[in-house]
Every structure is written in C-alpha cells, then in structure tokens.
Residue, then its C-alpha position, 0 to 999 in steps of 0.5 A: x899834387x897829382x897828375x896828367x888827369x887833365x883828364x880825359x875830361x877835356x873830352x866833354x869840354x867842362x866850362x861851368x865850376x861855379x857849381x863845385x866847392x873851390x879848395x879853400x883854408x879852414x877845411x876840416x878833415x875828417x877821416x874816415x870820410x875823406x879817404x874817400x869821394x868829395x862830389x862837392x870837388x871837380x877832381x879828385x885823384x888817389x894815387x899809388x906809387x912804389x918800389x918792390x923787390x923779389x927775394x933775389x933782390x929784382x927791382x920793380x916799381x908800380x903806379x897805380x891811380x883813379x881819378x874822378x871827374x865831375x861833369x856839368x851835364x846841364x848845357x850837354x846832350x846826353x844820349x842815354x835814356x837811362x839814368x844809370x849810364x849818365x855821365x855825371x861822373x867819369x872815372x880814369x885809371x892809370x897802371x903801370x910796371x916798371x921791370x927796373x933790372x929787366x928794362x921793361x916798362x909797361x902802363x895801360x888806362x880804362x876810362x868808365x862811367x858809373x853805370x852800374x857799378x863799372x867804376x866808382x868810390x863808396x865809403x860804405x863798401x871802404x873802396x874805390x875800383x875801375x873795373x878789376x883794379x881796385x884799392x880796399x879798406x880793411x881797417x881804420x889804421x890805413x891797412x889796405x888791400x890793392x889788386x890790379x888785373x890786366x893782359x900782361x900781369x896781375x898785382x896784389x898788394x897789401x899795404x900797411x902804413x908805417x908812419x900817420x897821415x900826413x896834410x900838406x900845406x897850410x890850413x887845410x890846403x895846398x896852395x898852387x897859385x895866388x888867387x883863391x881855390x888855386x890849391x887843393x886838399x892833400x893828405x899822404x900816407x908817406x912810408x907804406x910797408x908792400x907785401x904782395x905778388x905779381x903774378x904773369x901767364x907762367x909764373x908768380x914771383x912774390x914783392x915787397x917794399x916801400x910804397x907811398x900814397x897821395x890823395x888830392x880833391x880840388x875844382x881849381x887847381x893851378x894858376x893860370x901861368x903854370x905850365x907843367x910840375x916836377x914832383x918828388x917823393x922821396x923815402x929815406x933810409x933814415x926814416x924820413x920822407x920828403x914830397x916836393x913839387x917845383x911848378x913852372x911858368x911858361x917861361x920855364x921858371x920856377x913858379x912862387x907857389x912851389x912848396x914842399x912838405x918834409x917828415x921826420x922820423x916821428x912822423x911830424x910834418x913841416x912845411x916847405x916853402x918854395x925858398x927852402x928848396x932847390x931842384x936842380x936838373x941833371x941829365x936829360x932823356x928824349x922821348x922817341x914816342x912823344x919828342x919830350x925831353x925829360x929831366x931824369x937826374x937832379x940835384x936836391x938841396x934843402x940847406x934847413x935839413x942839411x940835405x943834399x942828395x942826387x935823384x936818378x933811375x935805372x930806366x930811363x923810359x918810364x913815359x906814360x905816352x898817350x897814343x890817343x891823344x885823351x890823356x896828355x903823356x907824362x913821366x912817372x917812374x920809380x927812381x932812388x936818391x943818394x947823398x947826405x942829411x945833417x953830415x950822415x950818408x943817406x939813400x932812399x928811393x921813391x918817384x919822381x912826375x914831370x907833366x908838360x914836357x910832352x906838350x904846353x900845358x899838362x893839368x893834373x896832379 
C-alpha cells in the first residue's frame, strides 16, 4: 500500500477515472517496464523506507517517495498557453529523516508539474525525480543509485537488493475492497543492502543498513468503508520479511480485505489473508501538531509462522504533519521488532504507516 498521496491531488478536484485502466487480476508484469510510469493508472507511487547506522552505531531512518497523479484536464480550465506547463500530470514527493538516537525528525515535500523536465519517470533514462531528489537505475538486478537535496541535509544512497522482487497479492493484484479495480498493482523489493552518506553544512557522517522498497499503480483503490490503514514492513534477523497492512472501517474495525505477504528465507513469497494475522495496539502517543493519537507499539501474531513479535520506536514523533493543509498528515517512521519465530528468538526493524488518525479519511498508499 502506499500513502497519504490522496494526494495533493485533491486539489484539482478529479471526478471522471472512466478514462484510466482500474487494477484488475490477470496482469501481467513485466520488468523492466514496470519499475517505471503506468499513465494508464490514476496514481502511482515508488516508495522508499530504511533503517542506517554511523559506524559508531548512531541510528537514523529516511523516507523517500514520489508519487504521480493523473489529472482529467477535459472539464478544467488550464491557464498555461503552453503545452509544456499542462498539468496532465502532478508529481509529489515526500523526505524525511529520523535522527533515532538524537531525537530529531525532519520531513519536507515539493509538488511540480512536468514542465520541463522539473519532474517526472522515464524508462529511457531508468529514473524518476523531483526536482534534486531523485532514484536512478544503474542495472538490471535492481541496484540502484538514490540521492535527496534539501536545507538541512544531503543523502546519497546506493541500493543493492538482496532478495528478488516480490508481487503481492493474487493474480497480479492486491485487493483492497470487494468491488472490482478496489485494489492495485504492487511489487516490493523487501531486503535491500544501503550504503551511503548523509551529508549536512559542516560534516559528513557515512550510513549504511537495511532498506525496503514499495511501488504501487492503480485508479481505484479502497473500498468506500475504509477510513484509514496501519502498514508494516518488517526485516527480520533470520532472513525473513514480512508486509501487513489492517484497513479499518469507519467503525474503527478491521476491515476483511486486509492482507499480508510473508518472505522466507529463500525469497519465496506467501500470501496472508486477513485471518492469518493479528495486529494489535499497544501504546498510544498524541500528536501536539495535529491532535492525532497514534498507536506506536503492537502486538503481531502470525499463528501459521509461530511468529509473535512486539513493534516499537525509539522516536515517538515521527508525524508527517501537513501544515498546509494539501497533503493529509500521517505517521511513517522507522521502528524495530522483537520476539520470537518458530520457537527462535528473533529481532528485526523496519517501518511502520498509519493514515487517518489525523482526520476522517486518508487515501493513499
């Protein structure tokens, strides 16, 4: 799943979808092709999430993620004269850094139209950019070069997956909802090596650690009951990932068409139904920006796996707050995982997303 676009895209108003492909099974991938822009889809998104350490063992997190809206300029009236400034497509991208032993967390966003060439996703090029950050292809394997530009720092990354692709869900899609297109298409690379340096005004610390990568397109995605998700990426120290995502219902209940995707140590993936699974809240911090109160710590339970294991964060205010108003606010931060799988003690870290704590309905991811 992937986030809180609901997108700065709420800003033009969209109505008419009739004109995009919903996500519907039977798809068949293709890659490199798909690494990259499906126009056929409303909303797409590449997303980026991991946990570094300096080689004193300083803790940081980082999110990186672009998302692409198409817009129906068929009913709008476009005030550019030039082609090249239509709006037919807007791009979003979200930063942030999470200094876990400091305390600190930091995120920005840029919104922009093509123009030209101030944003956009090109195969031909293998890399897609907003403005100064940007994430390039530079093999067929998946390695990849990722670099970020902002006030307070500079990020470099190469990435280096360590496990293959994996497709979620059934027949090609991941289902969010009953009705057909209520899903999308996503593939993850879960275990990702990070090598890299942050870089600020006066020094230059190098980072490396574990990273994970979501990419989803789709036109409709949820159902029209859900309010909000939980998501979970999770990288064991045994080699194993998992990614679970609970929906919830305006009434605050977890929705049926929750699922998950659990990848052994081979790199085999197995699908999660909503049964197999239990997420349970813990403990709860409030928001001083936005009055949202975040579950930070949960209970996991996957019964088939033998896999019980406590979810927590050092840095508890990890809230992508939206001072604007344009992007709904949310909770995406880095956070580890501790306990047990199939009778052997296990820990792990990785992220965890909560949409639509801050107001009654959060699309995205």
């Amino acid at each position: 799943m992937r986030s809180s676009v609901a997108v700065a895209l709420l800003l033009l108003s969209l109505v008419a979808r009739a004109q995009w492909q919903p996500a519907l099974p039977g798809y068949q991938y293709h890659f490199p092709r798909d690494h990259f822009s499906h126009p056929d889809y409303q909303t797409e998104w590449w997303y980026y999430t991991g946990n570094l350490r300096a080689p004193d063992g300083h803790r940081f997190g980082f999110e990186l993620t672009f998302f692409r809206e198409a817009v129906d300029l068929s009913k709008q009236q476009i005030a550019s004269s030039s082609e090249i400034w239509r709006p037919d497509q807007i791009y979003l991208a979200h930063l942030a850094w999470s200094d876990i032993d400091g305390g600190q967390f930091y995120h920005t966003e840029r919104l922009n139209r093509s123009g030209p060439g101030l944003a956009g996703v090109n195969m031909d090029q293998q890399r897609y950019w907003n403005g100064n950050w940007q994430v390039r292809w530079i093999s067929k394997t998946g390695e990849q070069e990722l670099k970020a530009v902002c006030d307070r720092f500079t990020l470099q990354l190469n990435l280096g997956p360590e496990k293959p692709l994996v497709i979620h869900g059934h027949d090609g899609v991941s289902r969010k909802g009953p009705a057909p297109g209520e899903a999308s298409h996503y593939i993850s690379f879960t275990r990702i090596h990070a090598r890299g340096e942050v870089r600020r005004a006066d020094s230059s610390v190098s980072v490396e650690g574990l990273a994970w990568m979501d990419h989803e397109f789709f036109t409709e995605q949820l159902g029209s009951t859900v309010s909000g998700w939980d998501w979970f990426a999770v990288q064991l120290n045994n080699d194993e990932e998992l990614m679970l995502y609970r929906l919830r219902t305006k009434s605050g209940q977890p929705d049926p068409y929750s699922s998950g995707t659990y990848v052994d140590a081979h790199g085999e993936a197995h699908f999660l139904d909503a049964a197999e699974f239990s997420l349970t809240p813990a403990e709860y911090w409030r928001s001083r920006a936005s009055g949202a109160h975040y579950p930070v710590s949960w209970r996991i339970s996957v019964p088939s796996l033998q896999l019980e294991i406590q979810e927590a964060t050092a840095l508890k205010n990890q809230e992508l707050f939206s001072k604007d108003g344009i992007s709904p606010s949310y909770w995406e931060g880095a956070v580890t995982y501790d306990g047990s799988s199939h009778g052997r003690a296990v820990r792990g870290v990785g992220y965890l997303e909560m949409t639509g704590y801050a107001k009654a309905l959060q699309l995205g991811r």
